[in-house]
C-alpha positions as CSV (number, residue, x, y, z in Angstrom):
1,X,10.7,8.9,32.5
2,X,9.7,5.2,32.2
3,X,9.9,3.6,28.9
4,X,5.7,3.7,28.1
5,X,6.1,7.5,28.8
6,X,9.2,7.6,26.3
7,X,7.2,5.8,23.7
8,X,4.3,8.2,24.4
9,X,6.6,11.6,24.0
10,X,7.8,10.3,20.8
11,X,4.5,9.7,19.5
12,X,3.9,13.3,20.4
13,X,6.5,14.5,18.7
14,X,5.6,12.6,15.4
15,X,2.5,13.9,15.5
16,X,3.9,17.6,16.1
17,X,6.5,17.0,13.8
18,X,3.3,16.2,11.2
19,X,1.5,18.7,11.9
20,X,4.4,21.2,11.2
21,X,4.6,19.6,7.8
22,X,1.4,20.2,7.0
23,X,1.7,23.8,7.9
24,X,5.1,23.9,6.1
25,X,3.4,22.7,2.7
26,X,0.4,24.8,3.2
27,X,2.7,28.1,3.4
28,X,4.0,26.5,-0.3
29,X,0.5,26.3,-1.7
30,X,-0.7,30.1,-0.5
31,X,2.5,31.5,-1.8
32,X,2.4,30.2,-5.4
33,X,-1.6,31.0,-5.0
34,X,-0.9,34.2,-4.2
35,X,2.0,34.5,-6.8
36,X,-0.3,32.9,-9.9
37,X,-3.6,35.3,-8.5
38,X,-1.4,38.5,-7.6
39,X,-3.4,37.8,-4.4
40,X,-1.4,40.6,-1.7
41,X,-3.6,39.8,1.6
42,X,-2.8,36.3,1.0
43,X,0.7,36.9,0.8
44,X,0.9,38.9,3.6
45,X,-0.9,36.2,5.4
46,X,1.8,33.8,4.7
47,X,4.4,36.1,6.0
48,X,2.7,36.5,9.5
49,X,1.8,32.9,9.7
50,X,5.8,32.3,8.9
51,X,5.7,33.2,13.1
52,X,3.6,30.1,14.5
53,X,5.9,27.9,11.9
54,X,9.2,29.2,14.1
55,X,7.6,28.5,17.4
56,X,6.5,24.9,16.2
57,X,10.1,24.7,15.3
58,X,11.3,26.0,18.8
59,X,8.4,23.9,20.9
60,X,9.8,20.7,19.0
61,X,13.6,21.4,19.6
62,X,12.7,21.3,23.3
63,X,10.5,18.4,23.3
64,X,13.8,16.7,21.6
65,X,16.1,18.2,24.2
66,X,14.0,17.3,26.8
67,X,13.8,13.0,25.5
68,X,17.3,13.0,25.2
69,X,18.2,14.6,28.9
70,X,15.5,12.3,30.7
71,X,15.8,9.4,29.0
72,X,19.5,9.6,27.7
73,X,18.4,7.2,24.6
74,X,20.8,5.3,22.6
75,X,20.8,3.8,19.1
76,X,17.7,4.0,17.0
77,X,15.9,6.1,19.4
78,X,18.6,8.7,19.3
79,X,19.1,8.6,15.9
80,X,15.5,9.3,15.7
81,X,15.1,12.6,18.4
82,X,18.4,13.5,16.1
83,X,17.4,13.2,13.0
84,X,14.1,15.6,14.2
85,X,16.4,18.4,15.7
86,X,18.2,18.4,12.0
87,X,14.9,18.2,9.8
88,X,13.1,21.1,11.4
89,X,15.5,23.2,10.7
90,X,14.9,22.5,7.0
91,X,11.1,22.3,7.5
92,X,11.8,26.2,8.8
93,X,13.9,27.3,6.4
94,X,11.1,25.6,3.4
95,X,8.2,28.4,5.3
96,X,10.7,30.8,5.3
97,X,11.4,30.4,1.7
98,X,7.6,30.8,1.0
99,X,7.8,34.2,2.9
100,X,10.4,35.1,1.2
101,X,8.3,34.5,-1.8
102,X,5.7,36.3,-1.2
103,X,7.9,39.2,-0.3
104,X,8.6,39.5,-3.7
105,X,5.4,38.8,-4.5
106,X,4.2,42.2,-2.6
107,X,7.1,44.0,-4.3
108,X,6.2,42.8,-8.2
109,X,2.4,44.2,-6.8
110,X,0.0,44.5,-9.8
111,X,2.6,44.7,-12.7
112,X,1.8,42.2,-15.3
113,X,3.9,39.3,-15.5
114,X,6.0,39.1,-18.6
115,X,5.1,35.8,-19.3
116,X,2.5,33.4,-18.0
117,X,3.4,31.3,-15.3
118,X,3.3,27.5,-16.2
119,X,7.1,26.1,-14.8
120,X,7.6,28.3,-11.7
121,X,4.1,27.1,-10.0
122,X,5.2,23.3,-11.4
123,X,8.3,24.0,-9.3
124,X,6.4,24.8,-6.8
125,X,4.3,21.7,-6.9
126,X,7.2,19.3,-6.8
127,X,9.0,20.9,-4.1
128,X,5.7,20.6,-2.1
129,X,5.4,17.0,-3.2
130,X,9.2,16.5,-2.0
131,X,8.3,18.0,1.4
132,X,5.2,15.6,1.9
133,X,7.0,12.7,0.8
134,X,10.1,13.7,3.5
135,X,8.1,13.9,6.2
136,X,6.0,10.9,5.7
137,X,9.3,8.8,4.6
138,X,10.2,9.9,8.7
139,X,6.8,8.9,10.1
140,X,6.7,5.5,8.5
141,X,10.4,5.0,9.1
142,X,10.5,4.2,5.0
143,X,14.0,4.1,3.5
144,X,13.0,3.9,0.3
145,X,10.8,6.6,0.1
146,X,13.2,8.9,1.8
147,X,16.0,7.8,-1.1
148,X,13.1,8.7,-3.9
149,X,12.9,12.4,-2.2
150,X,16.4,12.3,-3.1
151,X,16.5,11.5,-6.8
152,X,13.7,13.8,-7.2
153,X,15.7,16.9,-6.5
154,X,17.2,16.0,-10.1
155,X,13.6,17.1,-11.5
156,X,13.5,20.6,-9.7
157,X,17.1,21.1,-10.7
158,X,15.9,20.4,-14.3
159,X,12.8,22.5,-14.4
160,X,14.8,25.5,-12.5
161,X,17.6,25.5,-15.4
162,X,15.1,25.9,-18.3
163,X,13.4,28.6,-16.0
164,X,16.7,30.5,-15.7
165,X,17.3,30.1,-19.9
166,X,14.0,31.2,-20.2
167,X,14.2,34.5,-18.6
168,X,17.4,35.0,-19.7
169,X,16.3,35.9,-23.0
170,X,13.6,37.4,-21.7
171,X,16.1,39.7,-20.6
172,X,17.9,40.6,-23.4
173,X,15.0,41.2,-25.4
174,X,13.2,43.2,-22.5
175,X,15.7,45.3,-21.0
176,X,13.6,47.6,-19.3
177,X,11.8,44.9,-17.5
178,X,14.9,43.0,-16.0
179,X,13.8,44.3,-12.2
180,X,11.0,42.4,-12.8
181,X,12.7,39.5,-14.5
182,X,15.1,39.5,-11.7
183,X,12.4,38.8,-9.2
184,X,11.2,35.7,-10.9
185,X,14.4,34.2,-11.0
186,X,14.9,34.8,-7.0
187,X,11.2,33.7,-6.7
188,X,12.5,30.0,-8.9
189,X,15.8,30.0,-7.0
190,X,13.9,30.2,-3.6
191,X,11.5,27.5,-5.0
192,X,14.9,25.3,-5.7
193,X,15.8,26.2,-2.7
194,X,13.2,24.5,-0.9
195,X,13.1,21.2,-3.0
196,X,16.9,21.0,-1.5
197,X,15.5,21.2,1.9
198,X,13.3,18.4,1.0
199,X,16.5,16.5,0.4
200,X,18.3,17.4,3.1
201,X,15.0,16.0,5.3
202,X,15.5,12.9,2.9
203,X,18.9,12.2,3.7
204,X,18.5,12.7,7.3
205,X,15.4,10.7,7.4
206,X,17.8,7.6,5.8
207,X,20.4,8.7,8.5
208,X,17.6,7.7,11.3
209,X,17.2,4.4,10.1
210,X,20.8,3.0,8.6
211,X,23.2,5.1,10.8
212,X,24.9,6.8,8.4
213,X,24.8,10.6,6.9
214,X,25.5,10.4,3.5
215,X,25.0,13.1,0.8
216,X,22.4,10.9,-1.3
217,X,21.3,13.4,-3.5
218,X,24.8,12.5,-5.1
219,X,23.9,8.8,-5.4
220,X,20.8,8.7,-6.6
221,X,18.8,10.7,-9.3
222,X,16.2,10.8,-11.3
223,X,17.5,7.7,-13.8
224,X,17.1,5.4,-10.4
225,X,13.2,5.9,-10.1
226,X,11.0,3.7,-11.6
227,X,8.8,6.6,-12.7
228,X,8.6,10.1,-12.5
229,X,7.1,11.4,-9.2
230,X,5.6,14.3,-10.7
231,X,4.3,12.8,-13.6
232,X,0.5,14.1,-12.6
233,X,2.0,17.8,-12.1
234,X,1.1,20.0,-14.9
């Protein structure tokens, strides 16, 4: 493989790693559509279309596989193909989250919620904006960005806690609905879940570029933005 074919693969695998991405934060936009509208079809939908998110995951592990046993890069460029194999994972696990969602979604069926829905879907909305912001932080090689997916996390983590307190004494006042209650806490935690992904795709992205793997969601939080991310999520 000669170097202007190298530089073409890895264009293609940008481009597929961006397209995953998209799917990725589409599969979080149905779910918490179908979660807010009780919408079941669409649910299902994102369950099924979970599938052709594995097998972009599988068709990009071999594209990396394949760069690094015909080229044999070193440095940047291996960082790079690395840093791919680690972040779909993530990217996977994200979609698989949103199944998981609407799994729950399917089993809470047409029962009325026992409160309206306002900081679940705002979870939601961060942890989609964490995703976008990963994968573009990777496509324009931007440090920066990928440290701000980082301290972002802190916001989810935030959000998720007064969730948790909220329903908690939802429960104790609503005893016969803590099934129910129960399956808006998973639906949060999976929500969390993913915004942790986000990060993991964040730190991995910085990894690419310096070299070195460090846990940054430890480093930097929300006090180190100079504004909030989310500030236009309501």
């Amino acid at each position: 493989m000669t170097r202007f074919s190298f530089e073409k693969a890895l264009k293609e695998l940008e481009f597929n790693l961006s397209k995953m991405g998209t799917y990725v934060e589409e599969s979080i936009d149905f779910a918490i559509t179908a979660l807010k509208n009780k919408d079941m079809e669409l649910a299902r939908q994102v369950i099924e279309d979970d599938d052709i998110i594995d097998d972009m995951e599988h068709n990009l592990e071999k594209l990396c596989i394949t760069l690094i046993a015909c080229q044999q890069p070193i440095a940047k460029d291996l960082r790079m193909i690395t840093a791919v194999l680690k972040l779909i994972t993530d990217l996977e696990r994200i979609a698989d989250h949103s199944a998981d969602i609407c799994e729950l979604i399917i089993t809470i069926g047409k029962t009325q919620y026992i409160k309206p829905l306002i900081d679940i879907p705002r979870m939601a909305e961060m942890a989609k904006k964490m995703t976008e912001m990963a994968i573009s932080s990777y496509i324009k090689k931007d440090y920066d960005m990928a440290l701000k997916v980082c301290a972002s996390d802190d916001y989810v983590d935030d959000l998720f806690s007064k969730v948790k307190f909220d329903l908690a004494i939802l429960m104790k006042s609503n005893p016969e609905s803590i099934d129910h209650i129960i399956d808006l806490v998973m639906i949060a935690k999976y929500i969390e879940r993913m915004a942790d992904h986000a990060t993991n795709i964040g730190e991995w992205v910085a990894y690419s570029i310096t070299g070195n793997h460090e846990h940054l969601a430890h480093m930097y939080h929300k006090d180190t933005l100079n504004q909030n991310p989310f500030e236009n999520i309501k």
